[in-house]
C-alpha positions in Angstrom: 0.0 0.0 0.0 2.8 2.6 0.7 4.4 1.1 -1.9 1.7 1.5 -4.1 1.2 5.2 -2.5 4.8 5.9 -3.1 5.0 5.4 -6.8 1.7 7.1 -7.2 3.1 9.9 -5.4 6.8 10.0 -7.3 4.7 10.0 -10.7 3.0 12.7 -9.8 5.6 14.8 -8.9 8.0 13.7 -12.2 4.3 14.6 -14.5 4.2 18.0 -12.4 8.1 18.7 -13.2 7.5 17.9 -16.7 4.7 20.1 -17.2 6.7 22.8 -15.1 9.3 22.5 -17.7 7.2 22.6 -20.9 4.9 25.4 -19.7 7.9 28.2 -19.4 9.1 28.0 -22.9 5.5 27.7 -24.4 4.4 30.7 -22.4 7.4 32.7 -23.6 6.2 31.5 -26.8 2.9 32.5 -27.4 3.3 35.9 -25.4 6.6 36.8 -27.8 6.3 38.0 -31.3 8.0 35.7 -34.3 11.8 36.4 -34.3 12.6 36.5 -38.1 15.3 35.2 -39.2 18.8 36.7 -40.2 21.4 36.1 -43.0 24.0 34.4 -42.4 27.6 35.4 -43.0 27.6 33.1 -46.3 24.2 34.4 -47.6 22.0 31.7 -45.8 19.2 31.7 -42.8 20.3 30.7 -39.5 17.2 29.9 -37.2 19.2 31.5 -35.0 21.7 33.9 -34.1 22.4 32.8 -30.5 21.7 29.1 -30.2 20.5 27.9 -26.7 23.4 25.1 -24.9 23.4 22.2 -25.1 21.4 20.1 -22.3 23.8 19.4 -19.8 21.8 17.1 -18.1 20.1 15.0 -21.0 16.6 16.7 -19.4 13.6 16.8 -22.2 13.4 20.0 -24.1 10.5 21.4 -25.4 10.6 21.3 -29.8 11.9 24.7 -31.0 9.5 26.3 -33.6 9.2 25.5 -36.8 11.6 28.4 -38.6 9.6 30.9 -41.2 10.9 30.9 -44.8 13.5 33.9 -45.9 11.5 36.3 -48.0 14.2 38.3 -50.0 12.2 41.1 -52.6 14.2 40.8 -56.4 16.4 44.4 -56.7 14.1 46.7 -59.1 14.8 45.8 -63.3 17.2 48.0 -64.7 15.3 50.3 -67.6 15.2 47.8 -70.8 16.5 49.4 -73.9 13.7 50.4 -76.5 13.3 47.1 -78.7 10.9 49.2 -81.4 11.5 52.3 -83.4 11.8 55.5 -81.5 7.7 56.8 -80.7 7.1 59.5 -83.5 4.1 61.1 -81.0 6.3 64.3 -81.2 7.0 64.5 -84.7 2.6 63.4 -85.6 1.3 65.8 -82.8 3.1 68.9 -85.0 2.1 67.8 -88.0 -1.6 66.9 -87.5 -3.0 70.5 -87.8 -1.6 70.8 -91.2 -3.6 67.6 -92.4 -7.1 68.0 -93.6 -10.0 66.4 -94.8 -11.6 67.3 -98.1 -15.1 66.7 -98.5 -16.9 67.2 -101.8 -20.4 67.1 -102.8 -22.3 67.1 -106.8 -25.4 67.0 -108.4 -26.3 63.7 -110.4 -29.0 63.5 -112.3 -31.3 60.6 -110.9 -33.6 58.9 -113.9 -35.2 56.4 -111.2 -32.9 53.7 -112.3 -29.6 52.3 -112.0 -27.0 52.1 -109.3 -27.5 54.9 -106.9 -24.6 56.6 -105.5 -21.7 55.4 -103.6 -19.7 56.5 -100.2 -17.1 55.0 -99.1 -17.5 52.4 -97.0 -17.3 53.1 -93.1 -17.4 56.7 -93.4 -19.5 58.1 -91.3 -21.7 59.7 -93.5 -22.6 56.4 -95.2 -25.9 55.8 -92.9 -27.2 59.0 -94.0 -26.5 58.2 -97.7 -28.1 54.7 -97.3 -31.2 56.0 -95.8 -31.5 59.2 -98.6 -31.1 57.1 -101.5 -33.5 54.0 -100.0 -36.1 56.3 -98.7 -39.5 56.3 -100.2 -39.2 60.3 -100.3 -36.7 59.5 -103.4 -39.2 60.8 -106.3 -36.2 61.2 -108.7 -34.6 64.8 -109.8 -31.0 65.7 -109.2 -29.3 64.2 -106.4 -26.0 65.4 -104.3 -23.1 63.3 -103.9 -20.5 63.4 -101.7 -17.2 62.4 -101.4 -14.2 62.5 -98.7 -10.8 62.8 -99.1 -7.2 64.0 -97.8 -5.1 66.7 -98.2 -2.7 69.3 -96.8 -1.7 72.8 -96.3 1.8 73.7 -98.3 1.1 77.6 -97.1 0.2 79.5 -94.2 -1.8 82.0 -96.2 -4.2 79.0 -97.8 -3.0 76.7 -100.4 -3.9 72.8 -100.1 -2.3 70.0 -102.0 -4.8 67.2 -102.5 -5.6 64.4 -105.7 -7.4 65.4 -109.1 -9.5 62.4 -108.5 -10.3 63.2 -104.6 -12.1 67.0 -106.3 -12.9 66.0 -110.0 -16.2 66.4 -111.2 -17.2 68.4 -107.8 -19.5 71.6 -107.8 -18.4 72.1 -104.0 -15.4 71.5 -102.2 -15.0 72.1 -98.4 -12.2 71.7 -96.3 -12.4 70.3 -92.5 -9.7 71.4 -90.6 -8.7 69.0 -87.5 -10.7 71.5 -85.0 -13.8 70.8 -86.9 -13.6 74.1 -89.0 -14.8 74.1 -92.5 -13.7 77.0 -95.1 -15.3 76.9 -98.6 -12.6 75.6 -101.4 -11.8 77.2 -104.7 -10.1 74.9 -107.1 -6.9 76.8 -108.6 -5.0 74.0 -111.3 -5.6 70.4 -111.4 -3.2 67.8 -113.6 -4.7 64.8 -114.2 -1.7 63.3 -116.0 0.2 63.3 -112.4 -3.1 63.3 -110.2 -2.6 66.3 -108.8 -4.4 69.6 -107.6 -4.5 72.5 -105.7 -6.8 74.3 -103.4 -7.4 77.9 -102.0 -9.4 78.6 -99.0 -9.1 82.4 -97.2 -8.4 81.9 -93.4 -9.1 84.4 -91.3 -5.2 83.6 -89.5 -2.3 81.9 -90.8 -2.9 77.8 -91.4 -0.2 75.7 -89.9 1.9 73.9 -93.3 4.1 71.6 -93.7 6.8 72.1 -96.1 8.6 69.6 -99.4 11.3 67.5 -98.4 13.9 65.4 -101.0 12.3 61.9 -102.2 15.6 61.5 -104.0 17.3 61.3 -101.3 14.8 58.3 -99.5 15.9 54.8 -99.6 13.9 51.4 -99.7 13.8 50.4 -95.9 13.5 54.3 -94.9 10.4 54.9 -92.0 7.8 56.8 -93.5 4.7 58.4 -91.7 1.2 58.3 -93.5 -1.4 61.4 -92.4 -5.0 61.0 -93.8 -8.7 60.5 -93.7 -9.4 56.7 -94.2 -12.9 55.7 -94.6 -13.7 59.4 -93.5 -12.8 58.9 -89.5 -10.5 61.8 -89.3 -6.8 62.2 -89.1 -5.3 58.8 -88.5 -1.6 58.1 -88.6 0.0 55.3 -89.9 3.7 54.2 -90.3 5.8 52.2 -92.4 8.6 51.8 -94.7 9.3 52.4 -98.5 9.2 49.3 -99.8 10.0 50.2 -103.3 10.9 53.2 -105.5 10.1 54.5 -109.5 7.0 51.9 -109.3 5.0 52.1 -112.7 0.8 51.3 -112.1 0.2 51.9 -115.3 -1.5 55.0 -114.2 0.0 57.8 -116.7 2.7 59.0 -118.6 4.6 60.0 -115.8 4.4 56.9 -113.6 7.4 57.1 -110.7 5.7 56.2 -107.8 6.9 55.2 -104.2 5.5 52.4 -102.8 5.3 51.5 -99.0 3.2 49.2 -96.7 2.1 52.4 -94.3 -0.9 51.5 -94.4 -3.1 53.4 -97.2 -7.1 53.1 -97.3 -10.1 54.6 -99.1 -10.2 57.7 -98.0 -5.8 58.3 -97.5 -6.2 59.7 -101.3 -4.6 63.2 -101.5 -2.7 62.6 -98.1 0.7 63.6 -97.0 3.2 60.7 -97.0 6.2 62.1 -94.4 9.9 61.2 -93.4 11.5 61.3 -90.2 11.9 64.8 -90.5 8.4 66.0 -91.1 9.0 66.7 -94.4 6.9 65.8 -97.3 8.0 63.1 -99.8 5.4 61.9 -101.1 1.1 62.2 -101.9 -0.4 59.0 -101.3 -2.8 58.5 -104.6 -3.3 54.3 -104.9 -3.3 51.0 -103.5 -3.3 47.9 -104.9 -5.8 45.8 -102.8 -8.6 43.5 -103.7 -11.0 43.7 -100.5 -10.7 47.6 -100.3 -8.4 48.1 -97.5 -5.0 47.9 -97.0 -2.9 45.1 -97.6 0.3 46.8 -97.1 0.7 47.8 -100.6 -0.1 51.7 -101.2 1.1 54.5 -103.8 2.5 57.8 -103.3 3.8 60.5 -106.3 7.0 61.7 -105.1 7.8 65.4 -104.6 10.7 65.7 -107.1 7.6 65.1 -109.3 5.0 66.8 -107.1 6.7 69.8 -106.3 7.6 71.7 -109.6 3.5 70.6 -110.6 2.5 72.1 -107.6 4.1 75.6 -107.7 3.6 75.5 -111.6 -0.2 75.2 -110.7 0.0 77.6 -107.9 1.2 80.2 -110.4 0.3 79.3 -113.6 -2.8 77.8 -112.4 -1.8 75.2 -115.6 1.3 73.2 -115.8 4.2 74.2 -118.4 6.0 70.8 -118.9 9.2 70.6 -121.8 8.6 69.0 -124.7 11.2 67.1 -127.1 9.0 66.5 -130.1 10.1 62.9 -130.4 8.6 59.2 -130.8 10.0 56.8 -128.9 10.2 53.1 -128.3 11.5 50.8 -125.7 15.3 49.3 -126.2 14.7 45.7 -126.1 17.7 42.9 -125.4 18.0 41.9 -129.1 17.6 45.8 -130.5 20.5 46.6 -128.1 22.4 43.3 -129.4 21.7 44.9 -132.7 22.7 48.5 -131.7 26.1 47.2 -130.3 25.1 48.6 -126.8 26.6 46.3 -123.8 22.8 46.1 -122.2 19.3 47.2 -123.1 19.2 51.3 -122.3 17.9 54.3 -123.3 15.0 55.5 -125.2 15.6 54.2 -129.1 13.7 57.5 -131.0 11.3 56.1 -133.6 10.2 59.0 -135.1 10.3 63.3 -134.7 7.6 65.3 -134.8 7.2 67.8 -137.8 7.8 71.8 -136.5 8.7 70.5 -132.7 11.9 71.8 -131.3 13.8 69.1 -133.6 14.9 71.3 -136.2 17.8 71.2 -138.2 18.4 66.9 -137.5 20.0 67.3 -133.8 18.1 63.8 -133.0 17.0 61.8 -135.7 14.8 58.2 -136.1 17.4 55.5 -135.1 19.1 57.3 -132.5 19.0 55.8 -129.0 18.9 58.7 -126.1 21.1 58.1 -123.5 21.2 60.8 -121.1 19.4 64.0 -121.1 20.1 67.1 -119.6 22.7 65.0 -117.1 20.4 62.7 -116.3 20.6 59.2 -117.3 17.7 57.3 -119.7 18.1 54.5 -117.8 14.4 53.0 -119.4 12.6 54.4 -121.7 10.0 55.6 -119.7 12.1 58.1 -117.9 12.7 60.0 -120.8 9.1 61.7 -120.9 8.9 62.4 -117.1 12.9 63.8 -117.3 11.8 66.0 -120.4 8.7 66.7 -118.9 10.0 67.7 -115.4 12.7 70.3 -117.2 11.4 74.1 -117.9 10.2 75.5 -121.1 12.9 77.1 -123.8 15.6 75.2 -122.0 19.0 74.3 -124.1 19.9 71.1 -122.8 22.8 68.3 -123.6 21.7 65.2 -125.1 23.8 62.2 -125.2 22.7 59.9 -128.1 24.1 56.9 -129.9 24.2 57.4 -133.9 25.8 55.0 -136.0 27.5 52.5 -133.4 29.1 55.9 -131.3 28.1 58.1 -128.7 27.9 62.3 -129.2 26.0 64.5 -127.4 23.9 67.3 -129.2 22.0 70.6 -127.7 18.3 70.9 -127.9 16.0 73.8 -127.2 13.0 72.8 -125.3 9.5 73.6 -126.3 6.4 73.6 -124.2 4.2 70.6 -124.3 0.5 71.6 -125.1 -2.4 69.2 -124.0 -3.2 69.5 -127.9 0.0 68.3 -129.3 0.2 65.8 -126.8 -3.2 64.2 -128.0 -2.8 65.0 -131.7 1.3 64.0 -132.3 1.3 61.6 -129.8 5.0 63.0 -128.4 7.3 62.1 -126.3 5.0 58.8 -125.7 6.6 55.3 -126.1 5.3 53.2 -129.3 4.0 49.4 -128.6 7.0 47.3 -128.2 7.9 45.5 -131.5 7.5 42.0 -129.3 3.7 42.8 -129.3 2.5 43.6 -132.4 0.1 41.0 -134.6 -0.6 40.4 -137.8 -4.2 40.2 -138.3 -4.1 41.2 -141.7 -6.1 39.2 -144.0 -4.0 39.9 -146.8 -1.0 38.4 -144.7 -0.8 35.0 -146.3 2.3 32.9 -147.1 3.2 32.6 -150.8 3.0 29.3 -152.5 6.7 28.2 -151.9 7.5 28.2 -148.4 9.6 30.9 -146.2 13.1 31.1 -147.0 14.2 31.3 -143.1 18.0 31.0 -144.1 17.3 34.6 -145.4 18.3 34.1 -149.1 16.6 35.3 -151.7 14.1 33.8 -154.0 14.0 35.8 -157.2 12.1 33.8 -159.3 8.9 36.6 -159.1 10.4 39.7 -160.7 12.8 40.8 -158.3 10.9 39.9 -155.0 12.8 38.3 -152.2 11.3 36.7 -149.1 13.2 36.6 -145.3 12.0 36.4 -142.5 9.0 34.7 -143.1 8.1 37.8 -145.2 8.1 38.6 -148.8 9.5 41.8 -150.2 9.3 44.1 -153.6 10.1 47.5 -154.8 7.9 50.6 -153.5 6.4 51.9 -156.8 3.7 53.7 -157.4 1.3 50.5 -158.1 2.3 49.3 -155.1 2.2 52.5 -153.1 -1.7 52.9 -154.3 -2.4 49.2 -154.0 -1.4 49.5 -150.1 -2.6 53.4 -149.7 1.0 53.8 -148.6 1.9 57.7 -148.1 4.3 59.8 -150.9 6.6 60.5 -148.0 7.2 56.9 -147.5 10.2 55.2 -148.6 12.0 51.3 -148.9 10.5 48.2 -149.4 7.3 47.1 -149.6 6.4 44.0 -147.6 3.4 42.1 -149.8 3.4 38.7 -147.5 3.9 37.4 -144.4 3.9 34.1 -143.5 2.4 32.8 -140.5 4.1 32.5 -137.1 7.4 33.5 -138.8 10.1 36.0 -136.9 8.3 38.9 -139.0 5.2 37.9 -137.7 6.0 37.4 -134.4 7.8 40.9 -134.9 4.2 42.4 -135.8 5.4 43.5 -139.4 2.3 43.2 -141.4 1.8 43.5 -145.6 1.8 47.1 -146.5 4.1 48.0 -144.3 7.4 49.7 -145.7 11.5 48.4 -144.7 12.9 51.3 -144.4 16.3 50.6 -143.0 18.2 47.7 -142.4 21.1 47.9 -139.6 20.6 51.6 -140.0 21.4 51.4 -144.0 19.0 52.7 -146.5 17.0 49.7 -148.4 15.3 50.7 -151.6 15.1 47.1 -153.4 14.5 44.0 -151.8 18.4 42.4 -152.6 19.3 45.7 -150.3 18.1 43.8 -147.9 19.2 40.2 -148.0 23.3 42.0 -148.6 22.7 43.9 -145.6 21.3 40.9 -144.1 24.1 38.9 -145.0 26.6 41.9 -144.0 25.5 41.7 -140.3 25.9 38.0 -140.1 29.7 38.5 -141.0 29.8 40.8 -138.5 28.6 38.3 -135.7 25.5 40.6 -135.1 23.1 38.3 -133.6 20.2 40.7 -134.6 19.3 43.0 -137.7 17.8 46.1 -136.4 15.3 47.6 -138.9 13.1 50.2 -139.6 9.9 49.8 -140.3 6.7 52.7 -141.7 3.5 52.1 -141.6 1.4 53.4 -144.7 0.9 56.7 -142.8 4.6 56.8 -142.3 4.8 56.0 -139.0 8.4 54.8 -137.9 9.4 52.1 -135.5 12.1 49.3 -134.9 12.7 46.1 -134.6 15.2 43.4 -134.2 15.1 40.4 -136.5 17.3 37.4 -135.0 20.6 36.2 -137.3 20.7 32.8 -135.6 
């Protein structure tokens, strides 16, 4: 029993000592705020910095808290270099105010029928259209149309560059500045062979312009900056790069366009195209895009063309281009093999025009223009927009190849009427000799087969066939027979054989040799000796002159081999 007692007794007390021990630390615990924890020397967490003794005594310790993870904050990022092109904010916030929106309205005569008038899509004047032109109010009569547009202000005191086509046709042109002001427009010279036109309004104070810059001087890859109206929602920006330079569209005589992939919508027409100076290199005019908007491949005329147009309109209120007074054809491969040039150059001159600054023979039909005025013909296309670029009664250098050697001549410049140009047909290229065709019904082959060896067959009084084309003197029964003019003069072609090198040439019966390798033919064995004469020279091509009836020249190159 006191046994019993005893151990009871010493169990207690050992439970009590125990419980004495555990309840100081745990106390402490709960009534002490979390210690964090501190670096160590070496860059790592200690629990902690002053670690209790060891137990001397091998007594039971209560567990030491469970130690809180380090939470170490990241040093700020350093500031990232700019992976983009350079914000142009600046540059588009002093260049908006010059931008404007053109907005044009005419009357249409509405019979009742047919399609009724178009806006552009999106603008925002398009739900008004839809619901004036579908509304059962519409009892026919004369309707107003409007168009939107772009343009922008070259001169405080008024003037506005924008397209021909944005204003043509209009009986009232308004311009919307970017505050929302309007100021009545009054059209002062339009060009329609370049797109181009200008505008006067009368501010009340001086308009904020922007000013020409140097397209000669952009290069493809260069960042461009677009400013417009597309699909009439105001002045948008846009930005890009020229993607190409001296594109031709086919859209006039004067085709030099750049092209870029800022992108150009309905709406853009008559807009400034900028460079990273806030200059003005180009006016955007076209796109190329079969849904309407852009696909990244958009038109601008360039300001070495723009800018001489422009002040010419501004005081002129006409343009005063230079005229040449010549006819002019491409240089193929095989006419340059023919010519002796090293590569296919130039403009090859297939005709001048009667009392046009060509007077006394400086450039004649044959010669190849190489350079003009210090400029080089690199295509023949560059010729009329060189010419036509350079000012009236200006004595120029031309360098031409005559004859197999380069000279250069002077030529006095005339002035290029819109007359002349549609009557004389100057200073415009001639079809290519690669695609002319022989629809003639009178182009039939002879009875004996083509002599493609280019030999003659004289068995018909002095005839001779090469080429796939039969040949016989000019006179005067054949001259009537074919209505051929008096000023003509060579050999008369009287048959052409089907799918021969003349035919695929586009020479046709009636038509007149008049040279051979730049040699006057006047019977048809002048040909075949000149013929032969090239072939011992190597030449891989005869180059030859050919009239029409009317005597209208042009070239081409008939293959040796």
């Amino acid at each position: 029993m006191a046994h019993s007692v005893q151990s009871t007794f010493k169990r207690t007390v050992s439970l009590a000592a125990v419980l004495a021990l555990l309840g100081g630390p745990l106390e402490a615990l709960a009534q002490a705020p979390a210690q964090p924890l501190q670096p160590a020397p070496g860059g790592t967490a200690a629990p902690n910095a002053n670690p209790a003794p060891a137990n001397p005594g091998g007594q039971m310790l209560p567990v030491p808290p469970t130690a809180s993870p380090s939470i170490n904050p990241p040093p700020a990022p350093a500031p990232m270099a700019s992976a983009g092109p350079a914000s142009i904010a600046d540059m588009a916030e002093g260049l908006l105010d010059a931008v404007v929106n053109i907005s044009t309205s005419q009357s249409v005569k509405d019979d009742g029928a047919g399609p009724q008038p178009q806006i552009q899509e999106g603008s925002p004047f398009q739900e008004f259209f839809d619901d004036f032109f579908d509304g059962e109010g519409n009892q026919g009569g004369n309707q107003k149309v409007s168009s939107l547009g772009s343009g922008f202000v070259i001169d405080p005191s008024g003037y506005v560059v924008t397209n021909n086509h944005v204003i043509e046709g209009a009986d009232d042109i308004e311009v919307i500045f970017p505050n929302g002001s309007k100021l009545k427009a009054k059209l002062v010279g339009t060009d329609t062979k370049t797109d181009l036109s200008v505008l006067k309004v009368e501010p009340k104070a001086p308009l904020k312009a922007v000013r020409f810059g140097n397209s000669r001087q952009m290069r493809i890859g260069d960042w461009v900056m677009a400013i417009g109206n597309p699909f009439g929602l105001g002045g948008s920006v846009t930005l890009g790069i020229i993607s190409a330079r001296g594109r031709n569209i086919n859209a006039g005589p004067y085709d030099n366009f750049i092209q870029t992939d800022a992108a150009i919508n309905k709406g853009n027409s008559g807009g400034p195209l900028f460079n990273m100076r806030g200059e003005v290199i180009g006016i955007n005019t076209a796109i190329i895009s079969p849904s309407g908007g852009s696909i990244g491949i958009g038109f601008a005329v360039p300001t070495e063309l723009a800018e001489n147009i422009v002040h010419q309109l501004i005081e002129f209120g006409e343009t005063r281009r230079g005229w040449l007074g010549v006819r002019i054809q491409p240089v193929t491969d095989d006419i340059a093999a023919s010519l002796g040039l090293d590569r296919a150059r130039g403009a090859l001159v297939s005709g001048v025009v009667n009392n046009g600054p060509i007077k006394n023979g400086e450039i004649k039909a044959g010669d190849v223009v190489l350079t003009f005025d210090g400029q080089p013909v690199n295509e023949m296309r560059d010729l009329p927009r060189i010419v036509a670029e350079s000012p009236v009664d200006k004595q120029v250098d031309v360098v031409i190849l005559r004859d197999g050697k380069e000279q250069t001549v002077k030529v006095t410049l005339g002035r290029l009427e819109d007359s002349v140009d549609a009557d004389d047909d100057s200073d415009k290229p001639d079809a290519p000799d690669e695609q002319g065709e022989n629809n003639d019904p009178q182009a039939t082959p002879p009875g004996d087969q083509p002599d493609q060896s280019g030999q003659a067959d004289q068995a018909d009084k002095g005839a001779a066939s090469t080429f796939g084309m039969t040949l016989a003197v000019l006179d005067e029964e054949q001259r009537k027979s074919f209505n051929i003019a008096e000023s003509v003069e060579g050999v008369v072609v009287t048959a052409v054989a089907p799918n021969s090198p003349a035919a695929q040439k586009g020479v046709k019966v009636g038509e007149v040799i008049v040279e051979v390798g730049q040699d006057f033919v006047e019977k048809p064995e002048d040909v075949l000796k000149r013929i032969n004469a090239l072939k011992a020279e190597g030449r891989r091509n005869a180059h030859v002159m050919v009239s029409d009836t009317a005597g209208n020249l042009r070239f081409v190159a008939m293959p040796l081999e």
